[in-house]
Backbone as a chain_set.jsonl record, in Angstrom:
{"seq": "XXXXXXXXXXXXXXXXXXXXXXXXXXXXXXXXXXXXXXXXXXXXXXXXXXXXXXXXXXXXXXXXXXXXXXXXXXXXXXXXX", "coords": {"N": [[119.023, 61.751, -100.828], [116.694, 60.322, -101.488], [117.268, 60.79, -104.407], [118.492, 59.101, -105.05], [118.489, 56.318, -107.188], [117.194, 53.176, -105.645], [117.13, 53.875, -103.307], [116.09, 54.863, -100.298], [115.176, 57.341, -97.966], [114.009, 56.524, -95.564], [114.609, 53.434, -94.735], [117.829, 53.605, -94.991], [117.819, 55.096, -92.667], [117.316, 53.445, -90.861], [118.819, 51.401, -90.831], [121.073, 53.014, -90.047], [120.239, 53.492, -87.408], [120.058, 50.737, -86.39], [122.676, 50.014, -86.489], [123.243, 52.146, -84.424], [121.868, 51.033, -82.235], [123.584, 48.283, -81.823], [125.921, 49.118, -81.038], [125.453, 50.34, -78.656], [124.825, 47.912, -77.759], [126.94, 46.307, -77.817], [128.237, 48.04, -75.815], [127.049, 47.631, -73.449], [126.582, 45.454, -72.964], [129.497, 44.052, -73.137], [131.443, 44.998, -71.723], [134.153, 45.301, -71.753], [135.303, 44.537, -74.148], [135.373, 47.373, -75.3], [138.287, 48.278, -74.085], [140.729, 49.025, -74.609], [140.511, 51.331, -75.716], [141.113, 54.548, -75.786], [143.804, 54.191, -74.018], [145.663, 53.959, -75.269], [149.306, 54.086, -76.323], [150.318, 57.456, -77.222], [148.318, 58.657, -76.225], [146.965, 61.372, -75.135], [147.017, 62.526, -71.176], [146.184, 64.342, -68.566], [146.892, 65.526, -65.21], [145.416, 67.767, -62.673], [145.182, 69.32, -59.426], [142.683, 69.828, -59.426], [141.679, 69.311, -61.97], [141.263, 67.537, -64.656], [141.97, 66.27, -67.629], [141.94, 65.527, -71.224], [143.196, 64.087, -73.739], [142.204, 62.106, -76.534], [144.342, 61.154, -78.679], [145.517, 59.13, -80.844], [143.612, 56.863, -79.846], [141.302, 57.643, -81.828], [142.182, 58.376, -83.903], [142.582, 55.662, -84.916], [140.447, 55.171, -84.65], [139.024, 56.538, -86.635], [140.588, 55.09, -88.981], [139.111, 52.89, -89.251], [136.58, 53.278, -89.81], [136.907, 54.899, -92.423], [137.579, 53.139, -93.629], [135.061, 50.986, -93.509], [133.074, 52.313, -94.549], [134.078, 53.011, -96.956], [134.193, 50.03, -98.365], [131.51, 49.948, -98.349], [130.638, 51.916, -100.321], [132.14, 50.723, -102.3], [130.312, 48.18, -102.743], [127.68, 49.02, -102.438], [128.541, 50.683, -105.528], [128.307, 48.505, -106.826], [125.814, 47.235, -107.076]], "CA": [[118.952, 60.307, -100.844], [115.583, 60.578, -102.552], [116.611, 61.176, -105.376], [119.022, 57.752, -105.933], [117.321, 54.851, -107.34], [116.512, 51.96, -105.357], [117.622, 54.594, -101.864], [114.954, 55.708, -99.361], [115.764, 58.081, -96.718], [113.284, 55.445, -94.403], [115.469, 52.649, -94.727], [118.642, 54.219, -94.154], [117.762, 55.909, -91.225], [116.735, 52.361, -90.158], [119.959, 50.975, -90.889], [122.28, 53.869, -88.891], [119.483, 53.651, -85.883], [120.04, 49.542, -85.858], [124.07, 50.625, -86.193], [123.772, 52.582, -82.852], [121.203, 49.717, -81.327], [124.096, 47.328, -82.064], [127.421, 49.491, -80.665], [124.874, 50.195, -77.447], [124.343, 46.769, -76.835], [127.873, 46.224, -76.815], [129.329, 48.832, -74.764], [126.34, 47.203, -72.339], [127.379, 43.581, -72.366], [130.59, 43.414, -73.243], [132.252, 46.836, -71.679], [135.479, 45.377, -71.776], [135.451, 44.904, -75.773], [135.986, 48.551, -75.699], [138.813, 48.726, -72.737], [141.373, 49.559, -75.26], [139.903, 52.911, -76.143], [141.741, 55.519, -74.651], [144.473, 53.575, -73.112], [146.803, 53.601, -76.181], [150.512, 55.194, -76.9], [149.519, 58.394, -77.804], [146.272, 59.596, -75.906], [147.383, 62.252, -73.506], [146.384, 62.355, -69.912], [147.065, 65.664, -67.982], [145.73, 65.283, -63.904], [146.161, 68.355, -62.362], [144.714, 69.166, -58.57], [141.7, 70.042, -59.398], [141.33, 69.446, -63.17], [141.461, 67.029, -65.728], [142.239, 66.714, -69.634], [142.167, 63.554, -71.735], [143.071, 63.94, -75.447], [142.974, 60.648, -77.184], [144.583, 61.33, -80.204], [145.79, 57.514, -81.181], [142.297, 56.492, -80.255], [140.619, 58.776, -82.416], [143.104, 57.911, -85.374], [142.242, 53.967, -85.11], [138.625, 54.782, -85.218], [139.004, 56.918, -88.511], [140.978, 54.448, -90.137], [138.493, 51.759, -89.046], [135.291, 54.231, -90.232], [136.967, 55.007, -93.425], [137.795, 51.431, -94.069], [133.702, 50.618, -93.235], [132.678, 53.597, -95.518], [134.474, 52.811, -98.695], [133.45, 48.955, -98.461], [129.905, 50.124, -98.17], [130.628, 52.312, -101.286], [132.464, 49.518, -103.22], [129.215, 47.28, -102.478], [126.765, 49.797, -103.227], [128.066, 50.809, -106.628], [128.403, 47.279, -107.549], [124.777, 46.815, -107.362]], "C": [[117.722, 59.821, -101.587], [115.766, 59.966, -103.748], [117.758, 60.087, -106.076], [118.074, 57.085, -105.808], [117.586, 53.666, -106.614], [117.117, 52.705, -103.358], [116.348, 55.172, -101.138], [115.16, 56.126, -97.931], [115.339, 56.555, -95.385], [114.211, 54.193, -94.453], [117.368, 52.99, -94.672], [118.923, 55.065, -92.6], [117.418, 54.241, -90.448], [118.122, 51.181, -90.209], [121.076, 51.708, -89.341], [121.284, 53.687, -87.146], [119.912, 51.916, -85.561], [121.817, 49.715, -85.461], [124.008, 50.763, -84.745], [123.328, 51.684, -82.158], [122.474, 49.074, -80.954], [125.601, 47.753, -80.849], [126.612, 49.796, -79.225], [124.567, 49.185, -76.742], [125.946, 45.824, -76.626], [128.732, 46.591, -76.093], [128.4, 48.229, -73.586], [126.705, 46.391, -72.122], [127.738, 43.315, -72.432], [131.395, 44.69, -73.119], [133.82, 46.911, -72.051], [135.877, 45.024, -73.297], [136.329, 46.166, -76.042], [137.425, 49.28, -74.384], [140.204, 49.29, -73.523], [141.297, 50.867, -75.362], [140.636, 53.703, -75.178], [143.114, 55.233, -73.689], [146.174, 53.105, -74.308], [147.962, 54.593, -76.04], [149.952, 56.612, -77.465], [148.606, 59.636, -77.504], [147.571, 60.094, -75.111], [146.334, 62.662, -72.494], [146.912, 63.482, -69.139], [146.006, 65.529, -66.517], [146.455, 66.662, -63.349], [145.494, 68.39, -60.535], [143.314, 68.863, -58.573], [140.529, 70.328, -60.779], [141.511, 68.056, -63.922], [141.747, 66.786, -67.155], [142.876, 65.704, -70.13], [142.326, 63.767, -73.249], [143.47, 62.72, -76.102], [142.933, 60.722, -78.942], [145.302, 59.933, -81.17], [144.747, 57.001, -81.303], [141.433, 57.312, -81.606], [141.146, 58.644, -83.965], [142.856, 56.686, -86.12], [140.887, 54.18, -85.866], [138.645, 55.488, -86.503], [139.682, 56.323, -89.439], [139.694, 53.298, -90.139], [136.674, 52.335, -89.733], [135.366, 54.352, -92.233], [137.114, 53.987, -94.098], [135.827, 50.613, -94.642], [133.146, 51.653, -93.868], [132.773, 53.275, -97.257], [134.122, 51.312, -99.058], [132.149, 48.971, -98.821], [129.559, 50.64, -99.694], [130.667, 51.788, -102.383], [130.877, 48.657, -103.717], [128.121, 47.342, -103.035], [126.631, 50.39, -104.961], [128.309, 49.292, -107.483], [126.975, 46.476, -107.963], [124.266, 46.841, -108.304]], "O": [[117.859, 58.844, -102.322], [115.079, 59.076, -104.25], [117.979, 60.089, -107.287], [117.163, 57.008, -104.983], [118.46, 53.011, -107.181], [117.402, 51.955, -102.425], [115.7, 56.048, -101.711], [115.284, 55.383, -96.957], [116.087, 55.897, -94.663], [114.748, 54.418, -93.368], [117.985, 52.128, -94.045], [119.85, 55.414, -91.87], [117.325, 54.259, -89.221], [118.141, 50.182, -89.489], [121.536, 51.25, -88.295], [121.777, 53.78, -86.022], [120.12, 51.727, -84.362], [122.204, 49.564, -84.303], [124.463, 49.957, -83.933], [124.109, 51.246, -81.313], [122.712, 49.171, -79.75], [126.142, 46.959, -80.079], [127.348, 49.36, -78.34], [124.173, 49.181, -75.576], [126.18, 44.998, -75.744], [129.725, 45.985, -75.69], [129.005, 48.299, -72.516], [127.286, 46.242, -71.047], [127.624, 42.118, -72.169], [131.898, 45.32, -74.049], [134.518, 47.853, -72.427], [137.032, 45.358, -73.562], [137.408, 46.246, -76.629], [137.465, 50.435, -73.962], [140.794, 50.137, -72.852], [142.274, 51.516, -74.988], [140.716, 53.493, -73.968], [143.407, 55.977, -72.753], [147.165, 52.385, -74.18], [147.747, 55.757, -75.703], [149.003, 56.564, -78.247], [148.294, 60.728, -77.979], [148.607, 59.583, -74.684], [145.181, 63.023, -72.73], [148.137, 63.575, -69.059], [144.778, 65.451, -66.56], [147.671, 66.831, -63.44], [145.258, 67.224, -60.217], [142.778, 67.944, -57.954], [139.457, 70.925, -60.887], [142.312, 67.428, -63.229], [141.522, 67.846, -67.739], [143.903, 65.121, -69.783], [141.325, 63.533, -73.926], [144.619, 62.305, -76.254], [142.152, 60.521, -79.873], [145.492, 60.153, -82.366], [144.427, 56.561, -82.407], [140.99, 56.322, -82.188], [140.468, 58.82, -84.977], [142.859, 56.509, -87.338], [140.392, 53.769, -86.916], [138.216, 54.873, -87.478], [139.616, 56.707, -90.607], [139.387, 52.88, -91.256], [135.793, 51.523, -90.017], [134.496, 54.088, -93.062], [136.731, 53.964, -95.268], [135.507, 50.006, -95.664], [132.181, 51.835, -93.126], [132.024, 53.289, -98.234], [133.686, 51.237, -100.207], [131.658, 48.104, -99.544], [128.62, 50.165, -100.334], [129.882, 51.956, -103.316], [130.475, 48.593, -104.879], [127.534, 46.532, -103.753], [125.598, 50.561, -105.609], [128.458, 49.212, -108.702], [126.855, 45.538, -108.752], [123.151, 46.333, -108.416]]}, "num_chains": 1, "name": "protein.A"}
């Protein structure tokens, strides 16, 4: 990251750290934002006596379209500068 021009590791890292600030402050004060998660067509739920097992494979699908979506925007943006 260095070694693009006008990129400095210190300011990216200050970006992704305000990122997590931001998704921590609202799984804190707004829990039910995220009540979807896990609760879609899809996820599997296995209860057994004395076990559990949660694969949320629908969730997990959303968020990588929604990542890759917020990735390539960023990209677009950036080489447009």
């Amino acid at each position: 990251m260095d070694n693009l021009p006008g990129v400095r590791l210190g300011d990216v890292l200050m970006l992704i750290g305000a990122g997590i600030v931001l998704v921590g402050a609202l799984l804190r004060f707004a829990p039910g934002l995220f009540g979807w998660f896990g609760n879609l067509p899809g996820d599997i739920r296995l209860e057994g006596e004395s076990s559990r097992v949660f694969i949320p494979i629908t969730s997990m699908i959303v968020i990588s379209i929604i990542l890759t979506v917020v990735v390539n925007l960023i990209g677009i943006i950036w080489r447009n500068r």
